[in-house]
C-alpha positions, 0 to 999 in steps of 0.5 A: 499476488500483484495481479490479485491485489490490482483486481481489488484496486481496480473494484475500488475504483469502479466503486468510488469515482471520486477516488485518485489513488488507492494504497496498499500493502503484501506481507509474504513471510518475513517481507513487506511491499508496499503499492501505491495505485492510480488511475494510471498504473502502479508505484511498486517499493523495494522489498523489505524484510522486516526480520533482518535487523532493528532498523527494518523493524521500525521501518515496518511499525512506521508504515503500519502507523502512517497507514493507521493516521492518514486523512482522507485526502492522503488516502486518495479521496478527492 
């Protein structure tokens, strides 16, 4: 999955130079991971499973939302 997911990244960058980072996310069954790409490398999260108590389910709905509501420059774009 990483390596499919850095492909898609990497098109994003070759597509838009100005970009400094690209966020995304996996959902695999129960579990969340989230990425954060640069030009350099990868920042990887902990795995979440969203299913295993009311504390990660909020967690998982406070991501969805903060990817939802970011502003371009916290999207990455210069």
């Amino acid at each position: 999955t990483i390596v499919q997911l850095a492909a898609y990244v990497r098109e994003v960058f070759g597509a838009q130079f100005t970009r400094r980072f690209v966020h995304a996310f996996t959902i695999c069954g129960s579990f969340v991971r989230c990425y954060l790409f640069d030009r350099a490398g990868v920042s990887i999260s902990e795995r979440i499973n969203i299913r295993k108590n009311h504390r990660t389910e909020e967690l998982f709905i406070r991501i969805l939302q903060s990817y939802a509501s970011m502003d371009p420059t916290q999207l990455g774009f210069d």
